[in-house]
SEFI-820390 format. One record per residue (C-alpha): x, y, z; residue in one letter. Coordinates in Angstrom, 1 decimal. Each point is the difference from the previous one (the first is absolute). Layout:
<<X Y Z> "a">
...
This chain:
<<0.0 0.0 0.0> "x">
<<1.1 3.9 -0.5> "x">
<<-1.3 1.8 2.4> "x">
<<3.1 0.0 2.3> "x">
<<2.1 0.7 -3.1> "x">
<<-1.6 3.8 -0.4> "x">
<<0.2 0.9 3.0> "x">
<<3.9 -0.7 0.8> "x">
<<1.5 3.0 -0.7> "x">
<<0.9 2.0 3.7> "x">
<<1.5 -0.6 3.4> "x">
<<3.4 -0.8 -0.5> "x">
<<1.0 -0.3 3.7> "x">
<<0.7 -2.0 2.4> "x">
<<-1.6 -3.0 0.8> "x">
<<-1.1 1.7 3.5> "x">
<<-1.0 3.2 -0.9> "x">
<<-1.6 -1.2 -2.8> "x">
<<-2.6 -1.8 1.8> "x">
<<-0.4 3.4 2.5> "x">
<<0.0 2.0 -3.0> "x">
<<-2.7 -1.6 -1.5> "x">
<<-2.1 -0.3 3.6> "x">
<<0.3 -3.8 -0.9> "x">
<<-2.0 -1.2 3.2> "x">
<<0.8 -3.7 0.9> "x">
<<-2.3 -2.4 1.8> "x">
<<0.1 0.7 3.5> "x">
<<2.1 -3.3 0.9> "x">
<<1.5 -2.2 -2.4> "x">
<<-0.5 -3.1 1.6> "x">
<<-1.9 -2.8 -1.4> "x">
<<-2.6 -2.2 0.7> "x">
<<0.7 -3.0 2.2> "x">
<<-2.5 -2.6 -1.3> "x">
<<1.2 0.1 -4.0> "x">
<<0.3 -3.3 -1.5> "x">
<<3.5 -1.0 -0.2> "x">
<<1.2 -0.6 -3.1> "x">
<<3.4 -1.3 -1.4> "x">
<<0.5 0.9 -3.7> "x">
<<1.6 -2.4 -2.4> "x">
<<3.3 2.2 -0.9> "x">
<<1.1 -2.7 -2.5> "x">
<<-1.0 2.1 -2.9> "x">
<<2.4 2.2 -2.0> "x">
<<-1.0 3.0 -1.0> "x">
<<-2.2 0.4 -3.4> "x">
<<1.4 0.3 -3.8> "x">
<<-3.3 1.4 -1.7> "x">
<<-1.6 2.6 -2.6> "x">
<<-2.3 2.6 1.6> "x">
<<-2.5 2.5 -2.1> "x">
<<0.8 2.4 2.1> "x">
<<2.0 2.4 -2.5> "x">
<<-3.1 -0.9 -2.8> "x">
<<-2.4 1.7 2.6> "x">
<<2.5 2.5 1.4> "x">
<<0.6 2.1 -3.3> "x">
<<-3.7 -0.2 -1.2> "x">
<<-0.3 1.5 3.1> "x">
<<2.1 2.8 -0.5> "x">
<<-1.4 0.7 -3.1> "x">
<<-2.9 0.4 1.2> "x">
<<-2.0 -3.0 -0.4> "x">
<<-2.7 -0.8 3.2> "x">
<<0.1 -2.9 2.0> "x">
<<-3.5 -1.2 -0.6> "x">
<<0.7 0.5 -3.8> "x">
<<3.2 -2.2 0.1> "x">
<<0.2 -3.6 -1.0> "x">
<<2.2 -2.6 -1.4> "x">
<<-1.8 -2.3 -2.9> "x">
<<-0.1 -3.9 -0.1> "x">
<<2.2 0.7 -3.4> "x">
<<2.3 2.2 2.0> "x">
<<0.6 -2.4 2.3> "x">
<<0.8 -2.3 -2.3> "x">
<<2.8 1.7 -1.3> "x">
<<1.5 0.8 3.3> "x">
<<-0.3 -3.7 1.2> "x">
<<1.9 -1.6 -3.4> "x">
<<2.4 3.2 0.7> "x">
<<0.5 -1.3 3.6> "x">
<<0.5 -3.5 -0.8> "x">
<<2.4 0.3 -3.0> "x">
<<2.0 2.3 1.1> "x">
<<0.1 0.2 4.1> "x">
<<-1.0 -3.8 0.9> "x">
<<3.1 -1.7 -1.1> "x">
<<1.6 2.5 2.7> "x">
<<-2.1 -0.9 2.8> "x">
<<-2.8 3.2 -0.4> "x">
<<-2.8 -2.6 0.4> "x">
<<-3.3 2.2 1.2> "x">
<<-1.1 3.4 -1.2> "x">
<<-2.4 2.0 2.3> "x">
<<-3.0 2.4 0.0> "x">
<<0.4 3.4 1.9> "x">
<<-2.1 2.6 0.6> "x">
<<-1.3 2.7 -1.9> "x">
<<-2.2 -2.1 -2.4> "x">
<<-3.3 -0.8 1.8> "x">
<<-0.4 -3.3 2.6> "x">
<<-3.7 -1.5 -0.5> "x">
<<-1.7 -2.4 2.0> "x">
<<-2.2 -1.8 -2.5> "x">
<<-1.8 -3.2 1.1> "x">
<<-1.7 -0.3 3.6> "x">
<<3.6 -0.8 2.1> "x">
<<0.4 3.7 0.1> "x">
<<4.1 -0.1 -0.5> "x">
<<1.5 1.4 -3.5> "x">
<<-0.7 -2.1 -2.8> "x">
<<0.9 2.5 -2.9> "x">
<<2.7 2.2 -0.5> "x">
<<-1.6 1.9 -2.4> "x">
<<-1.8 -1.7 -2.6> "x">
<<2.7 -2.5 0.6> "x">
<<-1.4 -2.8 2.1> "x">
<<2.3 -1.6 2.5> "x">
<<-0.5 -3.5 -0.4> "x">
<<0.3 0.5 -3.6> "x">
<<3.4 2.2 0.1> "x">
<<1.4 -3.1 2.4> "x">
<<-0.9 -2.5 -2.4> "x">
<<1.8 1.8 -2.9> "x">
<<3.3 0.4 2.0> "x">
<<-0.3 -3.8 1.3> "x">
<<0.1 -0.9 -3.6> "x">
<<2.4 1.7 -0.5> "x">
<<2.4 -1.1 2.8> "x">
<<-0.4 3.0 2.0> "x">
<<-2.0 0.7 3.1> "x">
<<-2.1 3.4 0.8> "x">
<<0.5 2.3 3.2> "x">
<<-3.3 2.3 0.6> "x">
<<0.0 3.3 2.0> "x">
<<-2.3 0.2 2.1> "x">
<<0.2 0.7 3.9> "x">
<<-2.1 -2.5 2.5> "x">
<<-1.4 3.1 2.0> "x">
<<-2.0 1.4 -3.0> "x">
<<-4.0 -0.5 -0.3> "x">
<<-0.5 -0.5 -4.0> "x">
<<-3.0 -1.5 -0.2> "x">
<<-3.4 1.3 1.2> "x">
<<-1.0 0.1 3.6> "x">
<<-2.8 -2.2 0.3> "x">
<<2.9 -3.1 -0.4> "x">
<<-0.2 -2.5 2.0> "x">
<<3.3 -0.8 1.9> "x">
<<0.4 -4.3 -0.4> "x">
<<-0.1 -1.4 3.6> "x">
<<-1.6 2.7 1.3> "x">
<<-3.2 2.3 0.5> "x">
<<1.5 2.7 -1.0> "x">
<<-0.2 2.4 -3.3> "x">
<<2.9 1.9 -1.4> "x">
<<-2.0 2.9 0.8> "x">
<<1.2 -0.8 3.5> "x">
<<3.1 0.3 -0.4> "x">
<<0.0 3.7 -0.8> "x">
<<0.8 2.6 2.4> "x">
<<-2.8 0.8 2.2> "x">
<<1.1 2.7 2.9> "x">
<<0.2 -3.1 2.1> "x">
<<3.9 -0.2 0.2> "x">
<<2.9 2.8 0.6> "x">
<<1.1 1.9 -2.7> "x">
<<3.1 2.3 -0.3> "x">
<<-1.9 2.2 -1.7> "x">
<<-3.7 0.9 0.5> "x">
<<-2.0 1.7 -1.8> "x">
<<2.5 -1.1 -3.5> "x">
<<-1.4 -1.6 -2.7> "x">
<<0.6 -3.5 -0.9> "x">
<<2.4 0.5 -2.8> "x">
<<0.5 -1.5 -3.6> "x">
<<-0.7 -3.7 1.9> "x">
<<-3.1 -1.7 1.4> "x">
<<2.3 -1.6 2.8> "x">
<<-1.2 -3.0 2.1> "x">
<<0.9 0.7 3.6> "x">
<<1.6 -2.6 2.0> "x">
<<-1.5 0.3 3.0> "x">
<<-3.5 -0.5 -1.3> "x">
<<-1.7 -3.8 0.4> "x">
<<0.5 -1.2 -3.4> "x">
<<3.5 1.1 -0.9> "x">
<<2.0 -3.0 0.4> "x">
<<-2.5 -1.9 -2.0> "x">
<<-0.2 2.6 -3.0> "x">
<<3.7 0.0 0.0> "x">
<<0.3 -3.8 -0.4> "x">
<<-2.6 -0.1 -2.5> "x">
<<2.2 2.6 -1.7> "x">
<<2.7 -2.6 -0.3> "x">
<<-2.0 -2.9 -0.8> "x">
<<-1.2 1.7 -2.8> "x">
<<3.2 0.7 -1.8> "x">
<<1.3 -3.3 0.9> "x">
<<-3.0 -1.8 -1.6> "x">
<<0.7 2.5 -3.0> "x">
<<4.0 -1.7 -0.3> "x">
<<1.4 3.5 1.4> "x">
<<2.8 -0.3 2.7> "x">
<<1.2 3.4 0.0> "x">
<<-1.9 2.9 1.3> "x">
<<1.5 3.7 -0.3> "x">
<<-1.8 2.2 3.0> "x">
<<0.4 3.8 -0.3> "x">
<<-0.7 2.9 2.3> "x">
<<0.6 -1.6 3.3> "x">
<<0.8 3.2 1.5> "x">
<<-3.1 1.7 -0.6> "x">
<<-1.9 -2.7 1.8> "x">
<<2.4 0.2 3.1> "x">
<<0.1 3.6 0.5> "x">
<<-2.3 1.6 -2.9> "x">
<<2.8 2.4 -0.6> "x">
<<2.4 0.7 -3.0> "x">
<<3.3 1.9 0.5> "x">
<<-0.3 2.3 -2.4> "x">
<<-3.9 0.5 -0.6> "x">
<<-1.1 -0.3 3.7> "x">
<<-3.2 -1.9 0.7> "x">
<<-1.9 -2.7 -2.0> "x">
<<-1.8 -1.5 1.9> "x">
<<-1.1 -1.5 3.5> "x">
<<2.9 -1.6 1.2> "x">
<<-0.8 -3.1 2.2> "x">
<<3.6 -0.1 1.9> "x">
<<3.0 -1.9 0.3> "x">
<<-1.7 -2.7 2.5> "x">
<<-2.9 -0.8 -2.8> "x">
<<2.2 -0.1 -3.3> "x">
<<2.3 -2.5 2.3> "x">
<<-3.4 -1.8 0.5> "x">
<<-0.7 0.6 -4.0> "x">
<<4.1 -1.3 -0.9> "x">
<<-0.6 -3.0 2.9> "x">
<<-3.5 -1.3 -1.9> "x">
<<1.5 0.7 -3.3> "x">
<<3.4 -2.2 0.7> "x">
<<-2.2 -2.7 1.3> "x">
<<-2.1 -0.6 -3.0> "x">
<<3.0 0.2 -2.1> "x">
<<1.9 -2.9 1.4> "x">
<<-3.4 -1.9 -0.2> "x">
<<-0.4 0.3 -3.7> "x">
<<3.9 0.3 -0.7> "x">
<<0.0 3.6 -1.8> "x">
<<2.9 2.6 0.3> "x">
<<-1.2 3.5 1.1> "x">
<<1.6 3.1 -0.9> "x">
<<-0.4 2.8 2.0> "x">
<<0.4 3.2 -1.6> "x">
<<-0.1 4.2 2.2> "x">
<<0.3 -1.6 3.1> "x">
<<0.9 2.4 2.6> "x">
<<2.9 -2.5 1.8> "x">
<<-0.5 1.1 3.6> "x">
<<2.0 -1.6 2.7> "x">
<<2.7 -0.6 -2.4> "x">
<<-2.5 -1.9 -2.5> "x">
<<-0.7 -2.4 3.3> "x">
<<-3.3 -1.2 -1.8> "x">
<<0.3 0.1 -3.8> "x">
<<3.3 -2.0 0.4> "x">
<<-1.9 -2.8 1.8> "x">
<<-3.3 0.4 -1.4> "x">
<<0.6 0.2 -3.9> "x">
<<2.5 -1.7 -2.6> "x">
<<1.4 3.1 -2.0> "x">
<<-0.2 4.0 1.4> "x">
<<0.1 2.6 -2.3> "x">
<<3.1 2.7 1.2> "x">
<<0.3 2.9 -2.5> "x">
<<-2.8 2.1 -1.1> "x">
<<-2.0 -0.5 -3.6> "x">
<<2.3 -0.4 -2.9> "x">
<<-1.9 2.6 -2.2> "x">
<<1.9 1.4 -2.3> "x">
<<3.0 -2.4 0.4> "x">
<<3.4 0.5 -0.5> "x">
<<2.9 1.3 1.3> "x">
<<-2.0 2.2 2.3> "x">
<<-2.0 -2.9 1.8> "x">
<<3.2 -2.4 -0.1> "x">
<<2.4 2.4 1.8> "x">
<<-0.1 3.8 0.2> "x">
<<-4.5 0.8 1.6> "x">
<<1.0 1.6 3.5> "x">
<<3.1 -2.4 0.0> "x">
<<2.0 -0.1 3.8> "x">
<<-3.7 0.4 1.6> "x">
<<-2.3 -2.4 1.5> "x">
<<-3.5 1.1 1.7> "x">
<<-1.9 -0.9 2.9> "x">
<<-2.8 -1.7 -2.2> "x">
<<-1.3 -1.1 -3.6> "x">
<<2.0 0.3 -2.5> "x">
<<3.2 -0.2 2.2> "x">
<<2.4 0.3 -2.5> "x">
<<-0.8 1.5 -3.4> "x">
<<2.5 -2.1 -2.2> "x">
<<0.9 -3.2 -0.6> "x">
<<3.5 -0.4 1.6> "x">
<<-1.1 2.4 3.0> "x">
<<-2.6 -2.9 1.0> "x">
<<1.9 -3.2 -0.8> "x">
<<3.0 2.0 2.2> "x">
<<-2.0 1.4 2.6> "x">
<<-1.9 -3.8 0.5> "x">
<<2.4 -2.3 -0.7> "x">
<<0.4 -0.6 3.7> "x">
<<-3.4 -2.2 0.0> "x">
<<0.4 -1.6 -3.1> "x">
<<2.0 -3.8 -0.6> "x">
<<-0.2 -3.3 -0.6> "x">
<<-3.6 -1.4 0.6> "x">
<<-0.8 3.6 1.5> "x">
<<-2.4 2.8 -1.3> "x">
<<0.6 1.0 -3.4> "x">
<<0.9 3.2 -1.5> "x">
<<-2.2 1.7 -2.3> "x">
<<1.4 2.9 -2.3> "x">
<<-3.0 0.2 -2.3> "x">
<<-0.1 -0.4 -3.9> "x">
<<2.6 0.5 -2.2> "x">
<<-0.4 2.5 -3.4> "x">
<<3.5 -0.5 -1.7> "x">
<<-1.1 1.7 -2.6> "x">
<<-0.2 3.5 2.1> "x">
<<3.7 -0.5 0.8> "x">
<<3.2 2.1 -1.9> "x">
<<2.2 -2.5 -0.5> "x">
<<1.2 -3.9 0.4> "x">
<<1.8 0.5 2.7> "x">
<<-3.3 1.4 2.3> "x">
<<-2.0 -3.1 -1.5> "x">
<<3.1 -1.9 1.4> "x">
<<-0.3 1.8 3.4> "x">
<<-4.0 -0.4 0.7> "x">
<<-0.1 -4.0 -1.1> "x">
<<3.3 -0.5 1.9> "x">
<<-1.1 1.5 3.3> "x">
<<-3.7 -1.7 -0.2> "x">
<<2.2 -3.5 -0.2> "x">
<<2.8 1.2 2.1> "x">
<<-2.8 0.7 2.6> "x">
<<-2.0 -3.1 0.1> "x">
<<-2.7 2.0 -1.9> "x">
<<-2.3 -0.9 -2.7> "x">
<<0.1 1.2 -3.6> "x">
<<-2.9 1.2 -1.2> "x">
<<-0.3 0.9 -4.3> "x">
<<-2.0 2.9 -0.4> "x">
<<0.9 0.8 -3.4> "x">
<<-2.0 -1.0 -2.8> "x">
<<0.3 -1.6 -3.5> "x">
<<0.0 3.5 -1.3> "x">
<<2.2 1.5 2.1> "x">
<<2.5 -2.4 1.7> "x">
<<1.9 0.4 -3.9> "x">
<<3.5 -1.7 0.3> "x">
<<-0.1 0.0 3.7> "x">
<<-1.3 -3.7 0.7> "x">
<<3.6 -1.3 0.0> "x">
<<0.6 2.1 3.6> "x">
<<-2.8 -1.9 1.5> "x">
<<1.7 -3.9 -1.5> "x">
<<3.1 0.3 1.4> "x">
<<0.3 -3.8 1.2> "x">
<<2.7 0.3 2.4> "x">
<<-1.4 3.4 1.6> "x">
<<-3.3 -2.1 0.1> "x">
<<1.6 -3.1 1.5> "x">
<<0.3 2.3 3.7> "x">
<<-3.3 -0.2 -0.1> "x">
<<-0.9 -3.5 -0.5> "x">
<<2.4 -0.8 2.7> "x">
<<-1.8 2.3 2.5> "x">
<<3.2 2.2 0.7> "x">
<<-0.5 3.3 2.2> "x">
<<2.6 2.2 0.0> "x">
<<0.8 3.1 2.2> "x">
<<1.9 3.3 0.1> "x">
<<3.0 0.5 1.5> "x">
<<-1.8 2.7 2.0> "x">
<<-3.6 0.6 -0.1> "x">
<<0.6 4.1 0.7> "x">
<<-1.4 1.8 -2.3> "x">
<<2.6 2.5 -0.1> "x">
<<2.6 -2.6 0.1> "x">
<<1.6 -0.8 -3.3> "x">
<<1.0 -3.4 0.9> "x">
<<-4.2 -0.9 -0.5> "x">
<<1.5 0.0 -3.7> "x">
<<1.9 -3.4 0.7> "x">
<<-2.1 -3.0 0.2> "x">
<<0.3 -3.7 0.8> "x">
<<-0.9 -3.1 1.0> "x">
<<0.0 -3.7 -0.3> "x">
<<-1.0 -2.9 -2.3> "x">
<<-1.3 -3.3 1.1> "x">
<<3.4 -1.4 -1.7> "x">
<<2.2 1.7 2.0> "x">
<<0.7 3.0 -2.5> "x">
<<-0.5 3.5 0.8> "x">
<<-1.2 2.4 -2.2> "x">
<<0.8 3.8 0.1> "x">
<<-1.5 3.4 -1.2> "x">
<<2.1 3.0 -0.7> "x">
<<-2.6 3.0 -0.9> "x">
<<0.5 3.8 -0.8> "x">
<<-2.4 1.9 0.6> "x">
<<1.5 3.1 -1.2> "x">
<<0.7 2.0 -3.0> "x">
<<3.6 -0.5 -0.5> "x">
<<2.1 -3.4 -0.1> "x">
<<0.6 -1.7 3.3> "x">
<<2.8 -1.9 0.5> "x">
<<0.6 -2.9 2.3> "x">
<<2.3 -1.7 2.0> "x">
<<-1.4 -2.6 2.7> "x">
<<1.7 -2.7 2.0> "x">
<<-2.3 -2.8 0.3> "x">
<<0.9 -0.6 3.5> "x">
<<-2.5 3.4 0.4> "x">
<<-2.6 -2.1 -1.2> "x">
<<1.1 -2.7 2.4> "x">
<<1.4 -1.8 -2.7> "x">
<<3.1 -1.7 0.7> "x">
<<2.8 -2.0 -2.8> "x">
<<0.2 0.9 -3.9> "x">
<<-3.2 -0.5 -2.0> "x">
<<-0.7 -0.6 -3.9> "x">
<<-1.8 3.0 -0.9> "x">
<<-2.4 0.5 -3.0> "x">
<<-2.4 2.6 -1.1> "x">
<<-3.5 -0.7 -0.5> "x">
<<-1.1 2.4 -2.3> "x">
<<3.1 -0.5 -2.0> "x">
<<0.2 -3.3 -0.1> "x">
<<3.6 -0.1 0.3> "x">
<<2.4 -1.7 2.5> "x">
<<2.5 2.6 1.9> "x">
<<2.7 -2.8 1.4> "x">
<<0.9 -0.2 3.9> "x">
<<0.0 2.9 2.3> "x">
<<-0.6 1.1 3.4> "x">
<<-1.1 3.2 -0.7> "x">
<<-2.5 1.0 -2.1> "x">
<<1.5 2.9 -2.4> "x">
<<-2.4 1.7 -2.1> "x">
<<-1.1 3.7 -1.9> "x">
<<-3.6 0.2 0.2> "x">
<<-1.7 2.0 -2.5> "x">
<<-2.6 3.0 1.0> "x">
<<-3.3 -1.5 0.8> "x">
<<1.6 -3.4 -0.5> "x">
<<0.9 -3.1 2.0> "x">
<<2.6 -3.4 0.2> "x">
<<-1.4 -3.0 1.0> "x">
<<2.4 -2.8 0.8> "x">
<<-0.4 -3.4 0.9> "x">
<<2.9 -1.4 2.1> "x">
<<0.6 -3.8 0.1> "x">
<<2.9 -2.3 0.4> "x">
């Protein structure tokens, strides 16, 4: 969705006066509830290779095109799934994914999206399946799409029910609901709706849900645009995150979160979800959203960090192995200057554990495709590896070197400049905590540097080395 992506455009400060700044008022304790269902997560998962629409719907968008007049066609779809599974499945990209913008209708009596547009789910999934390729949907268990008289399986209650009523504390009376018709968690029903949520997409062949705006639910507040809507407070979205993680280990589906706020040090979203967005919308792409939005600063709430390597730095502390998973957003290579930034922003999605997402399109992604089938970049992946900075300060120049470990034994290692002007380097492995001499070769490259200690290299502006050590 776009609304966030208008509205970022002030208060570069601080992460703690920005939230004074902006009269950000928190729940009044951010404690949770102490009877949520426990759930354990399976963190087996690596993190997604897919195809998203969101830069189809992003630019109609901007030129001026209205949601409710937006839509993809069954022959449109076609195209993009043969595109998708000619040139991105060989490499692993095995899904591609709704988003938002188009509109999400409920059209038979369970209530839960059925069509993306004219496009009917069931019928989008058994295209892709043909095709080898699996669908993700966006769509967010805590919206109400179908019509209130509903009935909720297992229970007596309507989805009607589930709306807010003046019953339950709000951060912000007298606001209106907002752009969502949320289901609040509190309200006898909830848990049930939520579940039927995931059955339904499971019984559809769907295993990956996308969920956006978290933050507005938690505090019905945007950084930048101030309120939008009621706010139900930290302890019900744990409630909401708790229900949500216990239906998706019941019908085995990966959940996504996306504007989560991260309190506590992401304390919930980090146990609660597979994959946490950490950067703000990728909009126009590019440079701009890879490196330089409000680069060195990280705020108090959603978005925390603007760009790309901001987030992954700023987060890498909670991400690893069979941990949470990183989310920098989608990827428009085609917005980028040069080969060395389309380098930089697929090497520190896979350098970070992260997924990469395609958002370019047959008629825009021109002779870019080969960035995204870079086997032995994409081999991190498929072995799960999570790197880390050296430091995860954003002022600190050492959050341009990152590393980390293969299941073989072999360590891999990103040397990135973020600058304008060559950078050169000259790093002893044994900073890395990396001890004897090491074959070295280049991944983008494809060549084989010989034996060294230390990695000696002249990285070009915008541009990155990323070397795989083994013996």
């Amino acid at each position: 969705m776009t609304i966030l992506t208008a509205s970022l455009a002030g208060c570069a400060m601080l992460a703690a006066s920005c939230s004074n700044e902006v009269e950000m008022r928190l729940p009044p304790s951010l404690e949770v509830p102490a009877d949520l269902p426990e759930t354990e997560l399976d963190r087996s998962r690596k993190a997604p290779l897919y195809w998203s629409v969101y830069e189809y719907c992003y630019t109609r968008e901007q030129n001026g095109v209205k949601n409710e007049d937006m839509d993809i066609t069954p022959a449109q779809w076609d195209e993009i799934i043969d595109w998708v599974a000619t040139e991105f499945k060989p490499y692993g990209y095995d899904m591609v994914c709704t988003d938002g913008f188009i509109p999400m209708l409920a059209n038979d009596e369970s209530g839960y999206m059925t069509h993306y547009g004219t496009m009917s789910l069931r019928d989008l999934v058994a295209k892709c399946k043909a095709k080898g390729l699996k669908v993700g949907v966006y769509d967010n268990p805590l919206w109400i799409h179908g019509p209130r008289e509903t009935k909720i399986e297992g229970t007596d209650k309507t989805f009607g029910d589930l709306y807010y009523n003046g019953k339950s504390e709000i951060m912000n009376p007298g606001a209106a609901g907002g752009w969502f018709n949320w289901t609040v968690a509190e309200y006898p029903g909830t848990r049930e709706y939520i579940d039927g949520f995931f059955k339904h997409y499971h019984d559809l062949g769907i295993d990956y849900i996308r969920m956006d705006f978290l933050s507005w639910y938690e505090d019905g507040k945007d950084r930048n645009i101030g309120v939008v809507g009621h706010g139900y407070g930290h302890a019900s979205y744990a409630r909401a995150l708790a229900y949500i993680a216990e239906s998706a280990k019941k019908y085995g589906i990966f959940t996504s979160l996306v504007m989560p706020h991260l309190y506590n040090d992401a304390e919930l979203e980090k146990k609660y979800g597979h994959m946490i967005r950490i950067v703000s919308d990728t909009a126009g792409g590019g440079w701009w959203h890879c490196s330089n939005y409000d680069r060195g600063v990280a705020y108090a709430n959603w978005p925390n960090c603007m760009n790309m390597f901001d987030g992954f730095t700023y987060w890498s502390h909670i991400a690893g192995r069979d941990q949470v998973i990183m989310d920098g957003d989608f990827i428009r290579l085609n917005t980028f200057a040069s080969d060395a930034e389309k380098e930089t922003v697929i090497s520190l999605q896979l350098m970070a554990g992260g997924p990469v997402t395609i958002a370019d399109q047959p008629s825009t992604i021109g002779a870019d495709a080969k960035f995204y089938q870079n086997s032995e970049m994409l081999a991190l992946n498929a072995d799960g590896f999570v790197g880390r900075p050296l430091s995860d300060d954003l002022l600190n120049d050492n959050n341009q070197i990152w590393y980390g470990q293969l299941t073989n034994g072999d360590y891999v290692v990103g040397l990135f400049n973020r600058g304008d002007a060559a950078k050169t380097y000259a790093l002893p492995l044994t900073d890395l905590g990396i001890d004897g001499t090491w074959q070295q070769r280049d991944l983008w490259r494809h060549t084989d540097e010989g034996p060294a200690s230390e990695i000696n290299a002249t990285v070009q502006p915008h541009g990155c080395k990323i070397i795989r050590l083994s013996h």
